[in-house]
C-alpha positions as CSV (number, residue, x, y, z in Angstrom):
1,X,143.0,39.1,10.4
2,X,140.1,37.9,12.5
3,X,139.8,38.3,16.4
4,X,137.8,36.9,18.8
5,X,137.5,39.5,21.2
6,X,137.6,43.5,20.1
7,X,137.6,45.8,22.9
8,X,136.9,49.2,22.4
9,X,138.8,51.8,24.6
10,X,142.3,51.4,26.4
11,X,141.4,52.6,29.8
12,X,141.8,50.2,32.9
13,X,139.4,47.9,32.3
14,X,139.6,47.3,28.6
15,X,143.8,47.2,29.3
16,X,143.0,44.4,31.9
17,X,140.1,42.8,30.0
18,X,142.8,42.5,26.9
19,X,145.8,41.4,29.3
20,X,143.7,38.5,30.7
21,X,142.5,37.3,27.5
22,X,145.6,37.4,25.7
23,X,147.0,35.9,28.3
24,X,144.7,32.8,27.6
25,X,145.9,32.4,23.9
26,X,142.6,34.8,22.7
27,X,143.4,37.4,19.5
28,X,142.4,40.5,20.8
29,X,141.9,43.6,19.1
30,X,141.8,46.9,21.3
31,X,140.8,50.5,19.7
32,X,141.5,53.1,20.8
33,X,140.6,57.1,19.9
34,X,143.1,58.8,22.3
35,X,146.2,59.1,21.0
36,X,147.6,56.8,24.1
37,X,146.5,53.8,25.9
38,X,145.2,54.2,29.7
39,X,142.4,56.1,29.9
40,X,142.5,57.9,32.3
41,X,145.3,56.6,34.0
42,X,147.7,58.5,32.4
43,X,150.0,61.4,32.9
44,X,149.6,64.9,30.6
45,X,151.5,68.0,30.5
46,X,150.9,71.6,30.9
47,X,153.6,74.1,30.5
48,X,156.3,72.9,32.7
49,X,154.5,70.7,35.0
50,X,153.4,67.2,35.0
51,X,150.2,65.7,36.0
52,X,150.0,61.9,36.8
53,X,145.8,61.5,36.5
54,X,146.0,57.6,37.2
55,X,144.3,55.2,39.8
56,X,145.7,55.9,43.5
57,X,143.1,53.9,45.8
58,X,142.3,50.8,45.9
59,X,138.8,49.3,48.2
60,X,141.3,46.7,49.4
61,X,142.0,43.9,48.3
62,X,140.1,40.8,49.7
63,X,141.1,37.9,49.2
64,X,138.1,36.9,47.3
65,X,137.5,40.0,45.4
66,X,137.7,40.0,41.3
67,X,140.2,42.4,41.6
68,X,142.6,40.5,44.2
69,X,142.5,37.3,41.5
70,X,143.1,40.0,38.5
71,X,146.1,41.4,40.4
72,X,147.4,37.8,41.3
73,X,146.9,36.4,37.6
74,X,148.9,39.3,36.3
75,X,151.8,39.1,39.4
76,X,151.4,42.2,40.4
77,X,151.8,41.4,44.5
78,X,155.4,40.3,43.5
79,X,156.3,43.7,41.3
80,X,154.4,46.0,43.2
81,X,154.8,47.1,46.5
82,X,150.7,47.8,48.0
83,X,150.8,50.5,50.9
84,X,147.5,50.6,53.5
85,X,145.9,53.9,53.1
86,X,143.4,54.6,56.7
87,X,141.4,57.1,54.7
88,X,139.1,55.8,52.2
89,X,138.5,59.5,51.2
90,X,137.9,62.7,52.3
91,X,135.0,65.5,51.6
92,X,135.1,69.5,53.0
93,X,132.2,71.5,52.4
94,X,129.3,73.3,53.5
95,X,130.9,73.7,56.8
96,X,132.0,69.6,56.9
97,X,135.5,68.2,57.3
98,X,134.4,64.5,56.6
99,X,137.4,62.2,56.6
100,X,135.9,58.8,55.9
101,X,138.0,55.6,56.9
102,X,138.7,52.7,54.5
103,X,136.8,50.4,57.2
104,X,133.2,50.3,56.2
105,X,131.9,49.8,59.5
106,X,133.8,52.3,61.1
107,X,133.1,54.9,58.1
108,X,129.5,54.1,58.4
109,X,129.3,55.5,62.0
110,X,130.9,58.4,60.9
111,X,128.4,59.1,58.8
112,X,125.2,58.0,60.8
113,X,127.6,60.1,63.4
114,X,127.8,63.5,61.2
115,X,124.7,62.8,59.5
116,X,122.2,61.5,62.4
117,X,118.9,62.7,60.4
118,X,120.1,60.4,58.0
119,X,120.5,57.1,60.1
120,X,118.0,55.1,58.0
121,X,119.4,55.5,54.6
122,X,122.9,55.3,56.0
123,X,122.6,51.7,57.5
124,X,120.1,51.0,53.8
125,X,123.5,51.9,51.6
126,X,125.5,50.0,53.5
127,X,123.3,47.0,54.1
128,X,122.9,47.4,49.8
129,X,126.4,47.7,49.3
130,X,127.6,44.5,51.4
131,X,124.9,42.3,49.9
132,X,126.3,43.1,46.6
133,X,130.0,42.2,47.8
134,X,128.4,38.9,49.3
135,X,126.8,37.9,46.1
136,X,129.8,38.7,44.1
137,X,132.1,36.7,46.5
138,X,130.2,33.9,46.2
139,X,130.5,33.3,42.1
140,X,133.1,30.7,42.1
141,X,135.7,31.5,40.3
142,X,134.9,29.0,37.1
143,X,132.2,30.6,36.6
144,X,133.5,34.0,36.0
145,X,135.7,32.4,33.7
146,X,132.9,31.1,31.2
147,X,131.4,34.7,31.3
């Protein structure tokens, strides 16, 4: 059998990657060394408990990010039920309780705020990070496609 695409390794992205381009009539081959698909969005057991390892946050979900479009192609807005999370994430240590917000301005002034010696690699991440975002918002969507 011949395939156009092979994709090797189940995980999120390769299980997306394969969705989308069967989806578009492609023959898609998809190897896999674990014994199950997912990556690591999966569930395992030890003794008599369960653990469910898989993706639980989501960086929104803009309206012009890849992953909105993904999620849209595949339905999943009208199977899935998406619940806004404030807290982007959270780090204790060395005498910090950090809870970081899942708005970027507002956790950047957290940070500048716990971290003032820091101010000018702060606001140089940030300003990084949204030019990134900007550049990848602005690849039309045809584009993408022929990539």
């Amino acid at each position: 059998m011949q395939y156009v695409v092979i994709i090797i390794g189940s995980g999120l992205g390769g299980l997306a990657a394969g969705a989308k381009l069967a989806k578009e009539g492609k023959k898609v081959l998809m190897l896999e060394q674990h014994f199950q698909v997912g990556g690591c969005a999966t569930q395992f057991k030890r003794k008599e408990y369960t653990f469910e390892v898989s993706l639980h946050e989501l960086n929104g979900l803009n309206k012009k990010d890849h992953i909105y479009r993904i999620f849209q192609d595949f339905d999943a807005f009208e199977n899935l039920t998406f619940l806004k999370i404030p807290e982007f994430y959270r780090w204790i240590g060395h005498g910090a309780d950090i809870i970081v917000p899942d708005n970027a301005d507002q956790a950047k002034d957290i940070l500048i705020n716990k971290f003032p010696h820091e101010e000018k690699g702060i606001q140089k991440y940030f300003t990084s990070l949204f030019k990134i975002r900007d550049q990848l918002f602005r690849m039309p969507e045809d584009q993408m496609k022929k990539n």
